[in-house]
N, C-alpha and C positions, 0 to 999 in steps of 0.2 A: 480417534486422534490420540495420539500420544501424548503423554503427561511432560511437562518441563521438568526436571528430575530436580532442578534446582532451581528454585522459582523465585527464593530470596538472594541470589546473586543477583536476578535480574534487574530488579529497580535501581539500589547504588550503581551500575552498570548507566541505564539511561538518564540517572539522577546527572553522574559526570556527565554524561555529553551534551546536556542540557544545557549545564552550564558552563561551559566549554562554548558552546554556540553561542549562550548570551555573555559571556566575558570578550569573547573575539568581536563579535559586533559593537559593544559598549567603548572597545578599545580603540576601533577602527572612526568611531565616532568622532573620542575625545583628540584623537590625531589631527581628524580634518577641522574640527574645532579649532585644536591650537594651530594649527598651521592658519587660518584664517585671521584669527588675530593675531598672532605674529603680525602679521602682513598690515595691518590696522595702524594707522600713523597714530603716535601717543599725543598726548596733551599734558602739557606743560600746567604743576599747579601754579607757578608763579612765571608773570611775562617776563624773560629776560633782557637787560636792557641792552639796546644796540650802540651802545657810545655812552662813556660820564658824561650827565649832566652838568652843564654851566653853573660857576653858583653866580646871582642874579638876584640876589636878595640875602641879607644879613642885618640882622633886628634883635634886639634886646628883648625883653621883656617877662609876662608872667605866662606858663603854658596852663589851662585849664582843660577837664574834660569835663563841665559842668553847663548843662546846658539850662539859659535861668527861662527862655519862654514855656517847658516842660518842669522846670523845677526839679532834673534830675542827672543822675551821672548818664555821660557815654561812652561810646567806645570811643568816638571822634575826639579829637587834640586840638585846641586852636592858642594860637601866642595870641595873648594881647599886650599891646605896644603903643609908645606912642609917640608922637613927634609936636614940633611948634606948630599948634594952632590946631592940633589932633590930638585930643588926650587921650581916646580909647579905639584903637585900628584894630581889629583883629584878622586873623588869616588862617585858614582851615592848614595843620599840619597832615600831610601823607605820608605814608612810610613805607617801605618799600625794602627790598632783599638787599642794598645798597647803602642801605640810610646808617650812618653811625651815632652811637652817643654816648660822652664820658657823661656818667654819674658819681664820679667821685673814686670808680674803681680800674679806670685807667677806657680806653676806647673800644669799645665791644660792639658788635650791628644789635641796634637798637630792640628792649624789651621793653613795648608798651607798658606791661606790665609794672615795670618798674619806676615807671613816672610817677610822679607826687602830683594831684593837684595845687597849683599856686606857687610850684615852684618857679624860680628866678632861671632862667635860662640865656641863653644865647643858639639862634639857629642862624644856620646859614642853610641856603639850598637855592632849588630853582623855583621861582614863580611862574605861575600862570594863571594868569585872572586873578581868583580869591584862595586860590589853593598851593602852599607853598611844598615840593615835595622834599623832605629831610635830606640832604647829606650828612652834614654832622650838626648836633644837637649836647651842648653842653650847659650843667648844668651848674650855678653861679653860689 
């Protein structure tokens, strides 16, 4: 048998085509890959709304996110309010990609964040049930 006269070209030689074969199939992969989700209906992080809500409700009062049967903060909002012969109503605030709120720095869509507990507010929005969801939310 004859000697390979150059026996160290050979390996870099099948080293490429090696990977040459696994680049091409990895490639061929991530294609059908994307092409499959491509085709994947997306999902919406927030529901968008199909129509402005009614407002259906406008109320005075103090907003808290203080919950006292836990005895601690949450993320939840609720106005308490109150009318003749109802001193303390409350009603769970929702908020939503829609909801506005002046706090003092003119009308901006609403930053929980930025709420005070016990501040003096005025909401309007829509109700339902026990749950009012924010339109605009000023702060007094």
């Amino acid at each position: 048998m004859k000697k390979l006269q150059n026996q160290e070209g050979v390996a870099p030689i099948v080293l490429v085509i090696v990977l040459a074969i696994i680049a091409s199939t990895g490639y061929g992969a991530y294609q059908s890959f994307h092409q499959k989700s491509a085709s994947l209906p997306t999902i919406p992080l927030v529901k968008p709304l199909k129509e402005p809500l009614e407002i259906n409700f406008t109320e005075t009062g103090n907003i808290l996110n203080w919950d006292s049967r836990s005895e601690s903060y949450t993320e939840n909002w609720t106005l308490l309010y109150e009318k003749p012969g109802n001193p303390a109503i409350s009603v769970k605030l929702v908020f939503n990609e829609a909801s506005f709120c002046d706090l003092g720095e003119g009308r901006q869509i609403c930053d929980k964040n930025k709420l005070n507990n016990g501040d003096r507010a005025k909401v309007e929005g829509n109700r339902n049930n026990e749950e009012v969801v924010v339109i605009n939310l000023t702060r007094l």
